[in-house]
N, C-alpha and C positions, 0 to 999 in steps of 0.2 A: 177699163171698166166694161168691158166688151166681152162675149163668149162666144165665140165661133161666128156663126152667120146670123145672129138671134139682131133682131135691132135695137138698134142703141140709140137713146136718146144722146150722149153724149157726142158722140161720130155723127148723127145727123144734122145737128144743129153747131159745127164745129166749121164755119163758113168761112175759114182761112185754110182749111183743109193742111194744116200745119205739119211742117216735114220736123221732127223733134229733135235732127244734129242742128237745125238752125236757132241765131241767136236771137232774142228779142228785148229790145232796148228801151229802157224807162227811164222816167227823171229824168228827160236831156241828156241822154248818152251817158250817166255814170252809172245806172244800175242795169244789169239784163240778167234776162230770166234763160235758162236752156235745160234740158237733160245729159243723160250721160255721156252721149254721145260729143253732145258739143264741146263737154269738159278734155275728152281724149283727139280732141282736134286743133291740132296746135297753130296751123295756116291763121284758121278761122278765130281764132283766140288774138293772134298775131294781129290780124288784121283789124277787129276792134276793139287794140291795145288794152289787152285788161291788163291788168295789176295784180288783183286779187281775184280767189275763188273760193265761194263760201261753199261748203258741199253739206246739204243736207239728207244725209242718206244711215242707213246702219251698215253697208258692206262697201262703199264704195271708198277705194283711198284716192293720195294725190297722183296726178301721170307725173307733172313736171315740176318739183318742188325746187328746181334748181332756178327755174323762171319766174313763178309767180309765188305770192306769197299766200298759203294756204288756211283754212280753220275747218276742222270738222267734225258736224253735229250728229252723232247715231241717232238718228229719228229714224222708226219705223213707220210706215205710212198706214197706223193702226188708228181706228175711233177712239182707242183710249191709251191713245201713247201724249203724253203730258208736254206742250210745247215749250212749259216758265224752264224748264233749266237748259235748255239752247236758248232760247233768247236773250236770256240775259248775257251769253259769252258773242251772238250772232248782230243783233245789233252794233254794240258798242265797235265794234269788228268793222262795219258797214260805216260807221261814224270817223272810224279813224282813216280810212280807206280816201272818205270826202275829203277830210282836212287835207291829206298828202296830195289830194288831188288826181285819186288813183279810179279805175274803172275798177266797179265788182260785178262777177258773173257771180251766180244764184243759181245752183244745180239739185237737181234730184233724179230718182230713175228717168221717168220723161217727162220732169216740167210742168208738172198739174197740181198735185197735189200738197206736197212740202214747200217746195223752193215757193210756191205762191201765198203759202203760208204766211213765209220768215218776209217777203215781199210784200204781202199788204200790212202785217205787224209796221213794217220799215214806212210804208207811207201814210200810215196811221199816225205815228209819232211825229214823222218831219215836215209833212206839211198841211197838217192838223186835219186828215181828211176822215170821215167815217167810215166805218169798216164798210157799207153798200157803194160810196163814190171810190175806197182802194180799190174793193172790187171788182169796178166795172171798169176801172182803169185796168187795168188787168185784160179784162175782158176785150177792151177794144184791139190789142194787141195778139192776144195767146189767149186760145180753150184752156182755162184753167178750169177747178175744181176742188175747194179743201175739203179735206173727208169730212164729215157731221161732228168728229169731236174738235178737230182743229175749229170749225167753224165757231163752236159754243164758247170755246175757251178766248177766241180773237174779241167775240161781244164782251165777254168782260171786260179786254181788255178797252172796247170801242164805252163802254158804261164810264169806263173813269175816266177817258178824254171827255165823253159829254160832260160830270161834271166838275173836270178843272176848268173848261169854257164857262159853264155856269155860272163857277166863284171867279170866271174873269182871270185866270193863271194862264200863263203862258205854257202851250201845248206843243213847243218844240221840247222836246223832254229827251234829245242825244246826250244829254250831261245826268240825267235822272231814270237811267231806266228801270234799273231794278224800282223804284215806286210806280212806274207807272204799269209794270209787268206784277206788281204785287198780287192784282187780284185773281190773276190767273195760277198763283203758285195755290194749288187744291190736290186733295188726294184723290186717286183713282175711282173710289167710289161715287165722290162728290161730281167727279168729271162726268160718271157714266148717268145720274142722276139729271145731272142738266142737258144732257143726251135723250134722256124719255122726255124729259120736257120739251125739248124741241121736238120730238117726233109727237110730240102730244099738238102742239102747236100747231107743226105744217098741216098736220089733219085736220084740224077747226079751220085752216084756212079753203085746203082742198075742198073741202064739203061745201063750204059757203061757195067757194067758186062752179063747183060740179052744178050746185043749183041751180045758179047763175044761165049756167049754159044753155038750160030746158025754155028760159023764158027772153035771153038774152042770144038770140044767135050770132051777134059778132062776135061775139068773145070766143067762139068755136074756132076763131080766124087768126086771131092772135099769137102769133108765134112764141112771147115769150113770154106767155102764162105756161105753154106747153113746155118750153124750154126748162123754167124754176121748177114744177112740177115732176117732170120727167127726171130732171140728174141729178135729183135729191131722192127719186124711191129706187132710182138704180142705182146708187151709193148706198143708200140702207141692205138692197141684194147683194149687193157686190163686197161691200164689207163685212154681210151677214153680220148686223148691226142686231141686239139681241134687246130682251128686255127685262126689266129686274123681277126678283119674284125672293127676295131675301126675307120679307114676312108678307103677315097677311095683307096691311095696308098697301105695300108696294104688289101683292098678285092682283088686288082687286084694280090699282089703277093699270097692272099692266091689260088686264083682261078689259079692260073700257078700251085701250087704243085697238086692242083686237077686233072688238066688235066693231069701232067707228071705223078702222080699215076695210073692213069685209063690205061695211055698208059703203062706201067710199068707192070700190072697186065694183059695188053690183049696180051704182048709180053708174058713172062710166057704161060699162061694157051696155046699159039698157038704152042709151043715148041713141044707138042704131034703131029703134023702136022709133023714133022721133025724126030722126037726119037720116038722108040718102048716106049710107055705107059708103059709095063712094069719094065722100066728102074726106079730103085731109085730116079736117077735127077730129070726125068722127074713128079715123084711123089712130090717132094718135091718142085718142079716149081710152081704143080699145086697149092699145099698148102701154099705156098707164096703168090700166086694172093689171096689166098681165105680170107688171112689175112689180106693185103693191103684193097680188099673192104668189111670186115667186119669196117674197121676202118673208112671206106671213106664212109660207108652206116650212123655212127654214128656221123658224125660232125655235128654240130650246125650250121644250115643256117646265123642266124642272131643273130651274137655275142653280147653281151651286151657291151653298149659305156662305156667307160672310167669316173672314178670321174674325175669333172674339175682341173683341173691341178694349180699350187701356181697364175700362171700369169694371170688369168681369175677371179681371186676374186673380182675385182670390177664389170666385167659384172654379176658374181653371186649373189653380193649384189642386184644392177640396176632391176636383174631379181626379186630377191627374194623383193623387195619394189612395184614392181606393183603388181596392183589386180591380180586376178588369170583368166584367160581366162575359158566365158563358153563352150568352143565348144570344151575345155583339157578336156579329160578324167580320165586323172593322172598326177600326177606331174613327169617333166622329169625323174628324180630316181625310180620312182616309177612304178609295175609291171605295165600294161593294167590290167583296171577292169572291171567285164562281165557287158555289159548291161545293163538296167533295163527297166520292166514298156513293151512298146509295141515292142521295139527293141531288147529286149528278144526273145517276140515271132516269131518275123521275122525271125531270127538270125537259131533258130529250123527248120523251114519252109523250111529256104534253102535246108534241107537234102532229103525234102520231094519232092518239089516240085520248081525247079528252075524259070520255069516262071511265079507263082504266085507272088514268093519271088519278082521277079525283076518288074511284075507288082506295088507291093505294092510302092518297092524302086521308083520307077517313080512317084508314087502317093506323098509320101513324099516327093518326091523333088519339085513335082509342090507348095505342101502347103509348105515346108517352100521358094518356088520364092514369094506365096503371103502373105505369113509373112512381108516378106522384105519388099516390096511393101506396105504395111498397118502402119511400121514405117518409112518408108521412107514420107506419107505422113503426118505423127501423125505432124514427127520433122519439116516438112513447114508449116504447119499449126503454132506450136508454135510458130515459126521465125513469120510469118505474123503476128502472134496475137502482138510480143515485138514489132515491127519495127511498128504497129499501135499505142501501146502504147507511143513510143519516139515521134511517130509525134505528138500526143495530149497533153504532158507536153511542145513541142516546140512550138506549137500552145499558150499557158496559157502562156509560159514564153514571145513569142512576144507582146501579149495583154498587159500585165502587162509593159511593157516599151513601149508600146504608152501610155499607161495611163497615166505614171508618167509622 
């Protein structure tokens, strides 16, 4: 989550300064968490007897399938890679592993993102904890971090352990996973949906707290307001985490987190107006803003619309049965394509020379008004030619009945 020498809230608040061939052990020694590295280190494996290894990754295979007993999930470590169809094979996997009495290591590239995933999923279920206490469990051991979608989809999952506690059910659910991973089985869309919404969220929260800070100076002091803060808007950069704009209601609300972020990071970085610069807060204020509009410099203006939906099939047929319009340049699905031929060369021109460019566009617009005009009179002319021809068979046909 890091670029070059740029700071990182993640690496600075990463206070085990954690080497990621090493392993790190939950649950009383049956579960640990590691990266790739640890998975290809067979000493280190040897030595805290695993058994099994879950590998959470899309590229990564087994080293030693002749040793340990394997399962692996292609997850990509994307905001909108959909966690319900590994879990339900990863868990159950992690359950039978218990029963044999077997140790599971829990891998991904290095250990943050995925494997911590499928890992708080796993202590969510077995020992009835909420997604904040899996967590921080988590946390005391290993800098982790699930990217913003895993994150969204895990609260589902943490919503319907609250209410089987509620109705008083029993919340060890290793014999019932697939119900308790139900509410997380969502499509794509739905998933990236409750992604604005959380980023809609952290922002009501930031602002409340940015305020905070003007009138509240401890809170300047605080490490892990800065810590939540900070590796959540450098996960939105770093994932280049986007926002919807598929019609008008979803541009209007993407446009409101726009604004409340701008204002978000202008609060921040004026904090030094207030607080000695030197001040650590006030550093980590600045570094805040700077993450918010590295994030907000990289969104996508004009999001790509939506496949049409089940209920639209017949207007998609309707569509797909007529000719195809010459004035489309592409077919709706399909990218815009450059140019050709003299609209090319205009297209170049612009960069050179704007009022030649817009000369020309006037010139082209006048020839194609006397296009128009030139079939406009082609197609009266042909009408006049038929509507002559019907009078002269109506002519022939009255003749012929005075004849007769």
């Amino acid at each position: 989550m890091t670029s070059g020498s740029r700071f990182s809230f993640f690496v600075h608040f990463d206070n085990q300064r954690t080497h990621q061939a090493k392993l790190h052990a939950i649950d009383e020694g049956f579960l640990y968490i590691g990266g790739e590295a640890a998975g290809k280190d067979a000493h280190l494996l040897r030595e805290h007897r695993i058994t099994h290894i879950l590998v959470v990754h899309h590229s990564i295979q087994p080293v030693f399938e002749d040793k340990f007993k394997y399962l692996v999930c292609p997850v990509k470590d994307m905001p909108e890679e959909l966690l319900y169809p590994s879990l339900v094979k990863a868990l159950p996997f992690i359950g039978e592993a218990k029963q044999k009495g077997g140790r599971v290591l829990v891998l991904c590239g290095k250990g943050v993102s995925r494997s911590a995933s499928v890992l708080i999923a796993q202590l969510m279920s077995s020992r009835q904890m909420t997604y904040k206490e899996a967590f921080d469990e988590l946390l005391k051991i290993r800098q982790v971090y699930p990217n913003i979608g895993f994150q969204v989809q895990l609260h589902q999952m943490d919503r319907a352990l609250q209410a089987r506690r509620e109705e008083g059910a029993d919340a060890d659910t290793d014999g019932d996973v697939a119900s308790l991973l139900q509410p997380m089985d969502m499509t794509a869309y739905q998933l990236q949906s409750l992604i604005q919404d959380e980023v809609s969220r952290k922002l009501e929260e930031t602002a409340s707290v940015v305020e905070r800070l003007f009138s509240e100076p401890h809170v300047l002091h605080q490490a892990s307001t800065w810590r939540r803060f900070g590796v959540f808007y450098e996960g939105l950069k770093s994932y280049r985490v986007q926002l919807m704009g598929h019609n008008e209601e979803e541009r209007t609300k993407s446009e409101a987190i726009v604004t409340a972020a701008k204002q978000v990071a202008k609060r921040l970085t004026s904090l030094k107006a207030v607080y000695s610069e030197s001040l650590e807060g006030v550093r980590l204020a600045a570094s805040l803003a700077q993450e918010i509009n590295l994030w907000l410099a990289q969104l996508t203006p004009h999001p790509t619309p939506p496949p049409y939906e089940l209920g639209d099939s017949q207007e998609l047929i309707s569509l797909q049965q007529q000719p195809p319009r010459k004035d489309c340049a592409a077919e709706p699905d399909e990218p815009p394509q450059p140019p050709s031929g003299k609209k090319k060369r205009l297209d170049v021109e612009v960069v050179d020379d704007t009022s030649e460019a817009n000369s020309d566009s006037e010139a082209d617009s006048s020839s194609d008004r006397r296009e128009r005009e030139r079939r406009r009179e082609r197609k009266a002319r042909k009408k006049e030619k038929r509507e002559r021809k019907r009078a002269r068979k109506e002519a022939k046909r009255r003749r012929r009945e005075e004849d007769g």
